[in-house]
N, C-alpha and C positions, 0 to 999 in steps of 0.2 A: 716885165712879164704881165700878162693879160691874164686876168681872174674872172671866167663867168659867172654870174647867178642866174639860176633858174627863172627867176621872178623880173627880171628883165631879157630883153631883147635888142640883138645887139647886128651891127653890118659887118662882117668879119670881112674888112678890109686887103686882099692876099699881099697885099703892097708892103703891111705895116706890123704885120704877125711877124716876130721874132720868136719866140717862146710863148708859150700858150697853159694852163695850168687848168682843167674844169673838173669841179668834185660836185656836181649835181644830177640828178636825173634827169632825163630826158628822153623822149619816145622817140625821133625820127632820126637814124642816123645816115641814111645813103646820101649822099653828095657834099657830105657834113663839111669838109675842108676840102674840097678838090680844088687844084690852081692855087691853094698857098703857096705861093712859091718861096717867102720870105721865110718859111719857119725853118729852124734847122735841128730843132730838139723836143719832141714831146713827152708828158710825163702826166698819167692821167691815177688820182689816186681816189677811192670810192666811185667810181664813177658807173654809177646805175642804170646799164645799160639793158635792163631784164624785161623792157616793151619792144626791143629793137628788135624787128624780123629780119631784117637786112644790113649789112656795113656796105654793099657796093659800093663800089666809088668814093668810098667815105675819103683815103688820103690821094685819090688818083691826080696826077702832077702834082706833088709836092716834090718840087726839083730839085729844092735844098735840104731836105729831110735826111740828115742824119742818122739818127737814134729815136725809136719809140720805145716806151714802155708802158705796153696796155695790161701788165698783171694786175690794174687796177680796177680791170674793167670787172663790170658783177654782171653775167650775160646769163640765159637761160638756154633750157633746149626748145624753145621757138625760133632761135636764131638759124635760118635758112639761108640766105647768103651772102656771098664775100666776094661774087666776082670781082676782079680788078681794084681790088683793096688797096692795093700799095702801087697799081699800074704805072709806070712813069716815075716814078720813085730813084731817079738815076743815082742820087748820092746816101743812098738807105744802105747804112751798113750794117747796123744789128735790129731786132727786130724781139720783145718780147710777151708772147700770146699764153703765157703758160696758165692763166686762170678762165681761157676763153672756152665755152660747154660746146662744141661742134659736131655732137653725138646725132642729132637730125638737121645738119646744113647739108645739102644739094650742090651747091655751087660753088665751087673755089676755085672756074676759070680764071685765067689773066691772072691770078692773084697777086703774084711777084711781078708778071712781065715790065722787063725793061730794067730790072731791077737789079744793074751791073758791077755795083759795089758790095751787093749782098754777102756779107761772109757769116752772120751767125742767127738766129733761126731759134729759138726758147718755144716750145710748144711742149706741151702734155699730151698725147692722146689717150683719147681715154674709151 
């Protein structure tokens, strides 16, 4: 498993991502893993995502993406969009958003698309 710190800077190789673990803040999330194609399990806990105005594209092709669980994430309501979040996501079968603030996001085109193993879905709306 791969452990980010904030205080460094890293090539996130999509070749070599197995599992991925990151509990720091960070401000820029769109394009954050797209093309991972090696990971098959995410699990993200404290993770301070309250600068982030956007997730677009954040997991788009992760091909081998099983299981997330973003209850960890800490979001705000400046979070504005999610197009194509999970786009391409063809072996994403559960999926859990339930602590995500989506009260002023605009955009949650594409979000799932392609996303053919989809069976279960954790969100709050609020």
């Amino acid at each position: 498993m791969l452990q980010i710190s904030a205080s460094n800077s890293y090539d996130l190789n999509p070749t070599n991502i197995i599992k991925l673990k990151w509990t720091n803040n960070i401000e820029d999330c769109e394009y954050m893993f797209q093309g991972c194609n090696s990971i098959i399990e995410m699990n993200f806990n404290n993770f301070d995502a309250t600068r982030c105005i956007t997730f677009s594209y954040m997991f788009k092709d992760c091909e081998s993406l099983t299981s997330i669980d973003l209850s960890g994430f800490i979001t705000s309501n400046s979070l504005r969009f999610m197009a194509s979040l999970f786009n391409n996501c063809y072996s994403l079968k559960s999926v859990n958003l339930s602590t995500f603030e989506t009260s002023q996001a605009m955009n949650f085109g594409h979000m799932f698309c392609n996303c053919k193993s989809l069976t279960s879905i954790f969100l709050i709306v609020k």
